[in-house]
C-alpha positions as CSV (number, residue, x, y, z in Angstrom):
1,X,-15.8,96.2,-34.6
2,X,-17.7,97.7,-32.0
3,X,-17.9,101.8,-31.0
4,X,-18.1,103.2,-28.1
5,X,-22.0,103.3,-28.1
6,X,-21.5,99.2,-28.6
7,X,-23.0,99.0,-31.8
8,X,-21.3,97.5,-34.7
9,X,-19.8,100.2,-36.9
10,X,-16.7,99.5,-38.3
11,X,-15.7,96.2,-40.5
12,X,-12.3,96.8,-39.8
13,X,-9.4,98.5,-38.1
14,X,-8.8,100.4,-42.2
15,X,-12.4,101.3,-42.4
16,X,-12.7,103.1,-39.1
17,X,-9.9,105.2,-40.1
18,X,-11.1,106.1,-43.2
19,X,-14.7,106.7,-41.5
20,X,-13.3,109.2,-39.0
21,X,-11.0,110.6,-41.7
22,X,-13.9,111.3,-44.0
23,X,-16.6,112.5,-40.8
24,X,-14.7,114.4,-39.1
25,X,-11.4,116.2,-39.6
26,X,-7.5,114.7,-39.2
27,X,-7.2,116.0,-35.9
28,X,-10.1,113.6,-34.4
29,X,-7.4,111.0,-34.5
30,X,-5.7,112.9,-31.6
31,X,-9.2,113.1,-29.5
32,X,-8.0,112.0,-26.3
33,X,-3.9,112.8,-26.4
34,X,-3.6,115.3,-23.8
35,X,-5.4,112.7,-21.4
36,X,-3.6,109.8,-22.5
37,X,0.1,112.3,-22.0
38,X,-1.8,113.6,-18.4
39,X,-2.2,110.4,-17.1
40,X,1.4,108.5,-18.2
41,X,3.1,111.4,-16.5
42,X,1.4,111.2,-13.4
43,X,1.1,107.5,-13.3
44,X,4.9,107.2,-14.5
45,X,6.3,109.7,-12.1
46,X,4.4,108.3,-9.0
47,X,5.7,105.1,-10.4
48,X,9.2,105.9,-10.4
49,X,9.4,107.7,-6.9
50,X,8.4,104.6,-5.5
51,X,10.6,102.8,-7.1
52,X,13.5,104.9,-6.1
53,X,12.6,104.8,-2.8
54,X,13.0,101.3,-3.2
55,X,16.4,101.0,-4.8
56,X,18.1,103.7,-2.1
57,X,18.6,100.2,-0.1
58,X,21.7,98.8,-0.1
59,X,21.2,95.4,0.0
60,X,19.4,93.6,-2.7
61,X,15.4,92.6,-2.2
62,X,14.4,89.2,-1.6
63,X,12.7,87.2,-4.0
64,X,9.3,87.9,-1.8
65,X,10.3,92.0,-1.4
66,X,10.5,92.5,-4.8
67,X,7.0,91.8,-6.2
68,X,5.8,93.4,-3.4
69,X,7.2,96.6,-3.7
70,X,6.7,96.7,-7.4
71,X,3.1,95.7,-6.6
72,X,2.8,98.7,-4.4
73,X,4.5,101.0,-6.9
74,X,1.6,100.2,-9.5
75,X,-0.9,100.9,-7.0
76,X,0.3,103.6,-6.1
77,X,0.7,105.2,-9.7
78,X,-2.7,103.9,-10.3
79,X,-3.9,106.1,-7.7
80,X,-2.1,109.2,-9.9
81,X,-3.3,108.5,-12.8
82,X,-6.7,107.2,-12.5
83,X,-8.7,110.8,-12.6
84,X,-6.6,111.3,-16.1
85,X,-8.3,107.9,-16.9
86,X,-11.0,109.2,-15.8
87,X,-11.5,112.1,-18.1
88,X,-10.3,110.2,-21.0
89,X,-13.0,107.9,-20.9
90,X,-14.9,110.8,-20.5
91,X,-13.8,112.4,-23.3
92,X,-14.1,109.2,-25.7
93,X,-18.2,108.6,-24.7
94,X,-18.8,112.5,-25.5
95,X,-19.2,111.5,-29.1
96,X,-21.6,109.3,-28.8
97,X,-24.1,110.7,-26.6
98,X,-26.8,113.1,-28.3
99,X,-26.1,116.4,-28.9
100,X,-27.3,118.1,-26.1
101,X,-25.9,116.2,-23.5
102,X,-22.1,116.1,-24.7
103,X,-19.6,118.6,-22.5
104,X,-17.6,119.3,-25.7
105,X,-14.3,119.2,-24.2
106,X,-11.3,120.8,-25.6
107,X,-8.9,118.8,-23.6
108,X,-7.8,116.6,-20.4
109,X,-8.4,120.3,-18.3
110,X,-11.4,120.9,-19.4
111,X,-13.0,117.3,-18.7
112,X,-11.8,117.1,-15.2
113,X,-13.6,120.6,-14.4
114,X,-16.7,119.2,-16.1
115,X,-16.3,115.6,-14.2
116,X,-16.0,118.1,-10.9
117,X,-18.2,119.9,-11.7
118,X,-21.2,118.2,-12.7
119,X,-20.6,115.1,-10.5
120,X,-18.1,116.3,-7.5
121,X,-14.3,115.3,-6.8
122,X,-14.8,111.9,-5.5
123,X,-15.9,111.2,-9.5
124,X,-12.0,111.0,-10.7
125,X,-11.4,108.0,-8.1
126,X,-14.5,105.6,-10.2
127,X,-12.8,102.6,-11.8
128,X,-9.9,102.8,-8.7
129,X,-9.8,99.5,-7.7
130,X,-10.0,97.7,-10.9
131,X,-7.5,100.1,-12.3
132,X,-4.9,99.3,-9.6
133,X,-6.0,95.8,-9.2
134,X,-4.8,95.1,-13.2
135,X,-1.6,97.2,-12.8
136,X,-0.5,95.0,-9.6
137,X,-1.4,92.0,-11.2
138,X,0.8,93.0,-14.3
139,X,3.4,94.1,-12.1
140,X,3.7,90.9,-10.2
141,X,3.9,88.8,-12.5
């Protein structure tokens, strides 16, 4: 099993726990959660709208309307939530760079004023198109 540098260290799923467990404290499983939380909210609730928007019809959507629609609400919520994915990402790589290059980030906050910061707004919208591009494809299908 491969880290996030791509080198092979872990054997197994068990043995990556207990390596983290043993390097670093209990709370390094939970690395990551306020991003993960910051961008199902957004992505969710952009998600919904759309979809609410789309049920205030009366009649019901044609075979073609539907896909569509939920096609567009996954873009959509992709465009919400990508900067959270974003700073996760972010956040997972800090541990493996060296030392003096890491932005130490406490939480999802603190990496999207760091990804601003160091490398401007326009940053939070890398990975855009592939991230909406999976989500409608999942959606339509």
């Amino acid at each position: 099993m491969s880290g996030t540098n791509g080198k092979k260290e872990f054997n197994s799923s068990f043995n990556c726990i207990a390596k983290v467990y043993l390097s670093e404290e209990l709370l390094a499983f939970y690395n990551g959660l306020s991003a993960g939380f910051l961008r199902q909210s957004t992505y969710t609730t952009a998600r919904m709208e759309v979809e609410a928007y789309h049920n205030r019809f009366e009649r019901q959507p044609t075979v073609l309307a539907s896909p569509v629609m939920g096609m567009f609400a996954e873009a959509w919520g992709a465009m919400f939530g990508n900067p959270a994915e974003v700073a996760l990402i972010c956040m997972m790589f800090d541990n493996s760079l060296p030392e003096a290059e890491r932005r130490n980030c406490k939480n999802v906050s603190d990496a999207l004023v760091s990804i601003v910061w160091e490398k401007r707004l326009f940053a939070l919208c890398r990975g855009y198109w592939p991230t909406v591009g999976r989500g409608m494809a999942v959606d339509m299908v």
